[in-house]
C-alpha positions, -999 to +999 in steps of 0.1 A: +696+308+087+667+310+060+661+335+041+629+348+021+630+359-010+601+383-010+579+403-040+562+434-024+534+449-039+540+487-035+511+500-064+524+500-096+551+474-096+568+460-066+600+456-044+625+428-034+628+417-001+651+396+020+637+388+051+656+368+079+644+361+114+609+363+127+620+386+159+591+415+167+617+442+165+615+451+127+652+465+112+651+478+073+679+475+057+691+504+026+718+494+005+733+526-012+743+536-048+756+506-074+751+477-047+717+457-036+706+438-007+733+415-012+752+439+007+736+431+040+742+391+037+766+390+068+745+416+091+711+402+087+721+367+102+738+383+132+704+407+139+678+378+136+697+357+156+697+387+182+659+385+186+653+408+152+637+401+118+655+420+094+643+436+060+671+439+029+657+454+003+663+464-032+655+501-036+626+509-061+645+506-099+674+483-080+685+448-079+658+424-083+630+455-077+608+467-108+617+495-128+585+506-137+585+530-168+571+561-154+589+554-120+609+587-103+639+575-082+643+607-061+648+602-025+613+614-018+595+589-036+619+559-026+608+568+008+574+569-001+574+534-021+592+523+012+559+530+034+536+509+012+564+480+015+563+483+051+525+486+049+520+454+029+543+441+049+525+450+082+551+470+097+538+496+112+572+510+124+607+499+123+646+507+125+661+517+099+696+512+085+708+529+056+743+529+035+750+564+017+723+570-004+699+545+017+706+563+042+694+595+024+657+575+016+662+570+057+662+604+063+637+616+038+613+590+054+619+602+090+612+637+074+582+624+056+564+599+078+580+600+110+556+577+127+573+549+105+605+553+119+616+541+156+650+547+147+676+561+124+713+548+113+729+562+084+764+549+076+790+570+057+764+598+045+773+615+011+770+659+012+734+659+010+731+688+000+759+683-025+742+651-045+756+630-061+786+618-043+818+616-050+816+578-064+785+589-083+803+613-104+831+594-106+811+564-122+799+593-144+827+605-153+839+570-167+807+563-185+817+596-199+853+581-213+839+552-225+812+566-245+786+548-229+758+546-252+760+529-285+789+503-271+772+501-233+756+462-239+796+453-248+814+477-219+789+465-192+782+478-157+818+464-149+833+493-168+813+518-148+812+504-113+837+480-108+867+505-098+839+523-074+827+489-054+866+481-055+877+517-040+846+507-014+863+484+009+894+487+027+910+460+010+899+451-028+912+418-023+885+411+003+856+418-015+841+382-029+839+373-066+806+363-059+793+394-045+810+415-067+790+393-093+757+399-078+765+439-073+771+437-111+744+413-124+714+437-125+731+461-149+741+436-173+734+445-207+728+480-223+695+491-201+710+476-171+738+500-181+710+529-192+693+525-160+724+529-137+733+560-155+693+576-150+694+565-114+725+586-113+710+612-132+680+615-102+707+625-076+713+657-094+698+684-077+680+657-046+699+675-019+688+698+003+702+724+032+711+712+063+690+734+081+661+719+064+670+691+089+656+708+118+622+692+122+634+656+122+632+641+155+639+609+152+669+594+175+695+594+149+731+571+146+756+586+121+786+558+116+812+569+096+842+550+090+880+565+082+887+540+054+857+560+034+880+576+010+857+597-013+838+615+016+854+639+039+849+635+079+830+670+082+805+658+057+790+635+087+801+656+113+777+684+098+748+662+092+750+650+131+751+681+141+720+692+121+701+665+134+689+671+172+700+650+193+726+624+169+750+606+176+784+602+157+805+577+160+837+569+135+849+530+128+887+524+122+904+502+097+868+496+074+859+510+040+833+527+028+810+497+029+809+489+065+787+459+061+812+444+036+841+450+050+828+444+091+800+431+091+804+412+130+814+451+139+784+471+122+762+442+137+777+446+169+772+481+168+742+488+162+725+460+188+745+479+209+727+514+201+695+504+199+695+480+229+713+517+245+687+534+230+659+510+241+666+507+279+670+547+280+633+550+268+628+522+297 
């Protein structure tokens, strides 16, 4: 199936988009910390050809997206740059699908503009109110070894977030050459390397209470998987249960990134929950 290759206006710079289908049912799609909208190749197929038109895009200061100089990459404003996408988009509302940290800018938009949000999925949430996650730190913690600074153009993103995309997936060996190449490709170079380490930086200090939760009303999916091996189980468990009315559900046998490692499964999934969801409302 086609896919457009999209440059959003969102004031000030703009965003990359993948669009695929041309369904009415609009699903966003959030990639999390150190991948792009590459992530979502083998989902976004399987949803258009279910009727949907789906949306991967590269958060503000990601992938192919600008990194304007006097950008913030808090979750606040990502959600807020993600309303004038969908705006110049003409979307006035849509699902919205979100891995770890996308699925963070998910939440602070249903918080935030709740009429721009049908629905909710977050997969494999980090502790928000514990930011940044465990691979976060750990990426820090290696840019820290290295001495990531004067040698970063010759050390490379590869040095900092290869091991973490690796540890990602239930089995390394299954993650492609070729995505792993277009994961890495945007951080090439020393400030591809400088702005991986301040987009890490922004997490410090982004979370916030659980109980903060309680206004959001929007019908919520939290998918968590038992192959996520940086994040423990009650981590999702607590955020369901802060958010009225959730729904939890645990995948076997897949990594952290669900859409990597099962992709026909996620897909599967969620038609099913919003479909569910749909003839509920019905």
């Amino acid at each position: 199936m086609y896919v457009e290759h999209l440059r959003v206006p969102i004031g000030g710079g703009t965003l990359h988009v993948e669009r695929m289908g041309r369904g009415d049912r609009p699903v966003v799609l959030l990639h999390g910390f150190g991948t792009n909208a590459t992530l979502w190749r083998g989902v976004s197929a399987r949803l258009a050809n279910a009727g949907m038109v789906a949306l991967a895009v590269d958060l503000l200061g990601h992938g192919e997206s600008d990194r304007p100089l006097d950008a913030t990459y808090d979750l606040a404003t990502q959600a807020d740059v993600l309303v004038r996408a969908l705006s110049a988009l003409r979307v006035r509302q849509a699902t919205i699908v979100g891995q770890d940290v996308g699925g963070l800018v998910g939440l602070a938009l249903a918080s935030r503009h709740p009429e721009r949000v049908h629905r909710l999925a977050i997969l494999n949430p980090p502790d928000i109110t514990n930011l940044p996650s465990a691979p976060v730190r750990a990426m820090q913690r290696a840019a820290a070894r290295l001495a990531i600074g004067a040698s970063s153009a010759r050390l490379g993103a590869a040095a900092l977030l290869g091991a973490v995309l690796s540890d990602a997936v239930a089995d390394p060996a299954g993650l492609p050459a070729s995505a792993m190449a277009r994961y890495l490709a945007p951080w090439a170079g020393s400030g591809g390397v400088e702005q991986l380490q301040l987009l890490a930086r922004t997490l410090e200090g982004d979370g916030v209470e659980l109980d903060a939760l309680d206004h959001v009303r929007t019908p919520t999916l939290v998918l968590r998987t038992d192959g996520d091996r940086t994040v423990p189980a009650a981590v999702s468990t607590a955020l369901s249960a802060a958010l009225r009315g959730a729904e939890l559900r645990t995948m076997v046998g897949v990594g952290r990134l669900i859409a990597e490692d099962a992709p026909d499964t996620l897909a599967r999934t969620l038609l099913e929950w919003m479909n569910a969801a749909t003839n509920r409302a019905a």
